[in-house]
Legacy VTK file of the C-alpha trace (Angstrom):
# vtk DataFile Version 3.0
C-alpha trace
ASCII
DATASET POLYDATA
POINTS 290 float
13.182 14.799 -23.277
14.456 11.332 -23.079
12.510 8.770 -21.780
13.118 4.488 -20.608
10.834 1.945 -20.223
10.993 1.455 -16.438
11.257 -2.014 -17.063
14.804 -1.789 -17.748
16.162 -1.037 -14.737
16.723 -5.117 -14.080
18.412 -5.127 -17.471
20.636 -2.262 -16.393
21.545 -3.483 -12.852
22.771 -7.225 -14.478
24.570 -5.277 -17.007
26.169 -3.079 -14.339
27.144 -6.473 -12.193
28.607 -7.942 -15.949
30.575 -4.772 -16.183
32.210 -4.964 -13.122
32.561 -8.619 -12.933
34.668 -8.319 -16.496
36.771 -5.268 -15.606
37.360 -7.406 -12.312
38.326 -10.770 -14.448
40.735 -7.779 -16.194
38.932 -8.488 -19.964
37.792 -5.318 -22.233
34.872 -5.311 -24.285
36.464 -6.491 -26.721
37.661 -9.915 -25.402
33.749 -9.959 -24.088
32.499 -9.880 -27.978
35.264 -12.749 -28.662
33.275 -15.196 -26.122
30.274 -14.764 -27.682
30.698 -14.078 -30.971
29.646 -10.703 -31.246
30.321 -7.302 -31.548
31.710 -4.882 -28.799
28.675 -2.820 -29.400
26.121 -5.607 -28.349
28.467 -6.173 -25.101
27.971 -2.089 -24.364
24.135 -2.617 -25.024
24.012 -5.641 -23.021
25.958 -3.697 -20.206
23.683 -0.803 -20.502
20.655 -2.834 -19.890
18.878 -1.959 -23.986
19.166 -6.089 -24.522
18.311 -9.113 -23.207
20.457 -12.033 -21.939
19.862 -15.138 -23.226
21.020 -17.665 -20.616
23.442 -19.531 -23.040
25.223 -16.457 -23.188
24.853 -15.088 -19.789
26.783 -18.396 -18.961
29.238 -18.052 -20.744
30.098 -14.829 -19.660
30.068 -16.089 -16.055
32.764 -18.345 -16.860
34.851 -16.021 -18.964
34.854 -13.517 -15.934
35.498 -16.330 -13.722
32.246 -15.473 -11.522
32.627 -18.556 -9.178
30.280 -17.752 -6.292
27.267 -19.458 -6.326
25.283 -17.379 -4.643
26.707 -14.486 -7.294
25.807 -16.522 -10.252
21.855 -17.561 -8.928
21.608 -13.803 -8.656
22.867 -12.892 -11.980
20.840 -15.612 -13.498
17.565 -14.338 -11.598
18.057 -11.012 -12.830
18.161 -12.290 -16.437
15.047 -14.357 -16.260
13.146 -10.794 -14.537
14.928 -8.452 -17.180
14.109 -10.766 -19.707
9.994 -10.552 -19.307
7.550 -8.360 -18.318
6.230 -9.113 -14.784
2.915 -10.632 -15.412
2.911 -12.203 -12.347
2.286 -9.987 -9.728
-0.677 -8.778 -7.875
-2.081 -6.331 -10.289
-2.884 -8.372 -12.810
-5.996 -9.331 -12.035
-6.528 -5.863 -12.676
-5.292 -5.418 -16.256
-8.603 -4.373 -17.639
-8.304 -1.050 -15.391
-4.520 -0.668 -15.965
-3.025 1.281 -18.970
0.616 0.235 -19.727
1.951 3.434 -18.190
0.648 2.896 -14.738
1.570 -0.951 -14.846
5.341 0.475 -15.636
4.982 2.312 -11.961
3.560 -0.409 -10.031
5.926 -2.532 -11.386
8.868 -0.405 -10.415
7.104 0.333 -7.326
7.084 -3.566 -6.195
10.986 -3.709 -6.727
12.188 -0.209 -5.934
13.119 0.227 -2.098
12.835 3.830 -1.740
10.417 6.470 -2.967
11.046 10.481 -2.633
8.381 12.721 -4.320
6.776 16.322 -4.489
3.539 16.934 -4.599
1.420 19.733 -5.722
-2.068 19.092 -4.994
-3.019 15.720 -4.509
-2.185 13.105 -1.723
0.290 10.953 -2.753
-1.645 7.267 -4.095
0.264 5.280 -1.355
-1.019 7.596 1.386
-4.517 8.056 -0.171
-7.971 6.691 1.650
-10.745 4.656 -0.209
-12.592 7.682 -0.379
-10.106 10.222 -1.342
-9.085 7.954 -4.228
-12.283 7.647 -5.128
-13.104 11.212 -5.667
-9.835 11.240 -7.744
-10.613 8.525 -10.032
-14.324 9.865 -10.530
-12.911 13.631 -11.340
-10.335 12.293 -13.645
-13.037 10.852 -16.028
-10.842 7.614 -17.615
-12.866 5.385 -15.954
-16.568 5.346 -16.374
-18.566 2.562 -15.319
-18.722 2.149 -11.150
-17.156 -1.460 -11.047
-14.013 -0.104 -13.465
-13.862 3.051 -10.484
-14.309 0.365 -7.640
-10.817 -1.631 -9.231
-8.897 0.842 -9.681
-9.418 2.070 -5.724
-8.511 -1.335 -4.978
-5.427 -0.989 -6.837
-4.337 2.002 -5.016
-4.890 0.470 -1.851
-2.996 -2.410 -2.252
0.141 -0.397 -3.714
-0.329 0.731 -0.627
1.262 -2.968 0.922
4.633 -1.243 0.268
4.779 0.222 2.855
3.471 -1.858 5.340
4.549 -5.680 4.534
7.063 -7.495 5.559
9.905 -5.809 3.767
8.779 -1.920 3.673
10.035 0.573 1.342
11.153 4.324 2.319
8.710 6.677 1.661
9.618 10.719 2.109
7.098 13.205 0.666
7.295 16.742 0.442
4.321 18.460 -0.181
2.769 21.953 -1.396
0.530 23.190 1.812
-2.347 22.940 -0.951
-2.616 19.148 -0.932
-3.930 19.713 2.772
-6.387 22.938 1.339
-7.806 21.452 -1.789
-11.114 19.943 -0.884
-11.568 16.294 -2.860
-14.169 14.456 -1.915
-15.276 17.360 0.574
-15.162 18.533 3.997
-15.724 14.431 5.964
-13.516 12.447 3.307
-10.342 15.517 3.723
-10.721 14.990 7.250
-10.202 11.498 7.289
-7.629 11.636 4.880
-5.561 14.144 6.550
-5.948 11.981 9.744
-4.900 8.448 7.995
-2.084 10.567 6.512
-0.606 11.973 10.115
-1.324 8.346 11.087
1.061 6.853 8.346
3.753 9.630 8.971
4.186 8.207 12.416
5.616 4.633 10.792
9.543 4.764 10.629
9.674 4.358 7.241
6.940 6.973 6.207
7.876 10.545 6.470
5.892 13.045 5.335
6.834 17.334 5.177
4.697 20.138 4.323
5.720 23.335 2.505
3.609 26.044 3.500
2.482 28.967 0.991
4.396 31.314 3.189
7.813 29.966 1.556
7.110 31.448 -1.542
8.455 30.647 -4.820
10.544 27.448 -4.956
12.635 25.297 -7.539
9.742 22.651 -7.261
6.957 24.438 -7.684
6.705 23.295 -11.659
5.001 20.405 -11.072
4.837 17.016 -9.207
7.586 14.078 -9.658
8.703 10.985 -7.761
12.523 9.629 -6.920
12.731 5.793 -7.313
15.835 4.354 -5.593
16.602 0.742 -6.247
18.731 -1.981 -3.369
22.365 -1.385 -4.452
22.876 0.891 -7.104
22.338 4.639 -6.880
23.053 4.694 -10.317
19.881 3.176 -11.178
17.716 5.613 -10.027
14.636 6.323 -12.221
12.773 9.623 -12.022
9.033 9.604 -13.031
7.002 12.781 -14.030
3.535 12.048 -14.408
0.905 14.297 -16.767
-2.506 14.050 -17.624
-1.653 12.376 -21.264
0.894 9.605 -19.976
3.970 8.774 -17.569
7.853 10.316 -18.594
10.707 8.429 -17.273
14.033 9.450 -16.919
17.496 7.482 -16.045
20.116 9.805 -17.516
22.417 10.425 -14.391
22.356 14.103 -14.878
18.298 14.595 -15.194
18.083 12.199 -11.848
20.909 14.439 -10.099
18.867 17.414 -11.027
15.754 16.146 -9.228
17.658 14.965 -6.807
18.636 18.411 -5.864
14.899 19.869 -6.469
14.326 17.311 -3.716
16.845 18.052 -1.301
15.837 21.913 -2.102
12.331 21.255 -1.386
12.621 19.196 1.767
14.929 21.938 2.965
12.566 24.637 2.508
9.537 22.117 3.866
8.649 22.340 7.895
10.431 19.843 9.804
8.204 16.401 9.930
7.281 17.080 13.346
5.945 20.856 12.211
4.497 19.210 9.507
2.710 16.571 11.120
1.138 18.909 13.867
0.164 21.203 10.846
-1.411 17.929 9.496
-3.506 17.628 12.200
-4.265 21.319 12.706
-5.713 21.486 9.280
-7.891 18.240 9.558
-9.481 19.421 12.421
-10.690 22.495 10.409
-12.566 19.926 7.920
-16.124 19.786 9.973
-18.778 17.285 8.733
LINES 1 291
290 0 1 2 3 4 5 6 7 8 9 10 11 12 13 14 15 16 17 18 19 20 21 22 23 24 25 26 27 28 29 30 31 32 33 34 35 36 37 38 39 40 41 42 43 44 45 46 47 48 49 50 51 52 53 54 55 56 57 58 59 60 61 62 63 64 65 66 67 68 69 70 71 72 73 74 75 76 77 78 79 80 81 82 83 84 85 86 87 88 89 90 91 92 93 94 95 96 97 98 99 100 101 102 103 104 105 106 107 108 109 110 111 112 113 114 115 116 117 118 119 120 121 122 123 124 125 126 127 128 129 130 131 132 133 134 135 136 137 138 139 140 141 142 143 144 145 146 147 148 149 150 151 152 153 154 155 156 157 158 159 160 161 162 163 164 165 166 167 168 169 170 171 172 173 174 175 176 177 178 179 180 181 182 183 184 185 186 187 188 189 190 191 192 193 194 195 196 197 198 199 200 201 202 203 204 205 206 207 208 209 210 211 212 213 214 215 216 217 218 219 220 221 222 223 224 225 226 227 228 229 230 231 232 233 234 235 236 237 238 239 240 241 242 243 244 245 246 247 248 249 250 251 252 253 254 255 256 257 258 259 260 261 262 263 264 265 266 267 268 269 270 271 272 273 274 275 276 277 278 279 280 281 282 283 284 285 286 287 288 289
């Protein structure tokens, strides 16, 4: 299955504005590879988003395609200098030591992305997940040991969890299998709670949250879990990520996203309404006694 390093979405959404900007400025690829010396094939690369921008060359591609606008050229320049690096400067690095690459790659995306659509299967989605909840999950999946490594790694679920409540929150839809409410982590008090912070979240505007009950049957999306990451702009850089127990797969071809897509759309079809689902939400947590 092909898979992309997250990271190069930025590189992919300058290379998209590059593309357009040229065919706009009426120049083929070809005329491109003439301004900087090149070949046509680094030009398709470097519109595809598989390599970097230098700046030299970057600005002299903004002059060739006559790209004027200031505030057009700052933004083409700023999504050089992020496509160009890893982001070692947000939040979670002070938590590196608990972070594999793989779930870096998602918070990363994550902090950038401004809509999320995903499926789950069993577990509570990580931005809707409690301190306790999480807990239980990070003890039962054993790859981290000591308590202090467990204790970080809750903290960096909760603060993902910013994204959906700071200043600029992100769209969050999840559809999920009625056995996230009916499998018991952290027993009977800690589902409780969680269902309860849950229905409280799904009552924010940009949270919504559907159930789909075991009554539907079989369903296209019953394989496994996946998320939908939607980016300001460009549908065509949506990234879908299936997660597994040995590491993260990530996939950008248009027709694998279009397929999840429709899983999606399938699943939220088949899914109670919110409003069902939240009152089943609620109906279920109150059958989690203490």
């Amino acid at each position: 299955m092909p898979t992309v390093k997250p990271s190069t979405v930025l590189g992919r959404q300058l290379g998209d504005e590059l593309r357009r900007f040229r065919e706009s400025a009426g120049l083929s690829t070809a005329d491109a590879a003439e301004v900087l010396d090149c070949t046509k094939g680094k030009i398709s690369r470097i519109e595809n988003g598989h390599v970097p921008v230098r700046t030299p060359d970057l600005n002299a591609l903004m002059q060739a395609y006559n790209v004027e606008d200031s505030e057009a050229r700052e933004r083409l320049a700023a999504l050089a200098r992020r496509a160009n690096r890893r982001r070692r400067d947000g939040w979670w690095r002070q938590y590196e030591s608990v972070l594999g690459d793989a779930y870096r790659d998602q918070i990363e995306m994550e902090a950038i992305c401004d809509s999320i659509r995903t499926y789950e299967v069993q577990l509570v989605p990580g931005l809707l997940q409690t301190a306790e909840y999480g807990r239980a999950v990070t003890v039962a999946s054993r790859s981290w040991q000591t308590p202090e490594e467990i204790e970080q790694f809750v903290q960096v679920r909760l603060t993902r969890q910013e994204r959906l409540t700071g200043e600029t929150p992100m769209d969050f839809w999840a559809v999920l299998s009625e056995g996230v409410l009916r499998q018991q982590v952290g027993g009977p008090a800690v589902m409780r709670a969680q269902l309860e912070h849950m229905a409280a979240m799904a009552e924010q505007s940009n949270v919504t949250v559907q159930v789909l009950p075991f009554s539907r049957g079989a369903h296209s999306s019953m394989f496994g879990p996946y998320l939908l990451l939607s980016f300001p702009q460009l549908a065509s850089l949506d990234l879908v990520l299936s997660e597994t127990p040995t590491g993260n797969i990530w996939m950008e071809r248009e027709p694998e996203v279009a397929r999840y897509r429709e899983l999606f759309d399938d699943a939220r079809t088949a899914a109670l309404p919110p409003t069902e689902s939240l009152a089943l939400i609620r109906r279920v947590a109150k059958e989690y006694q203490s």
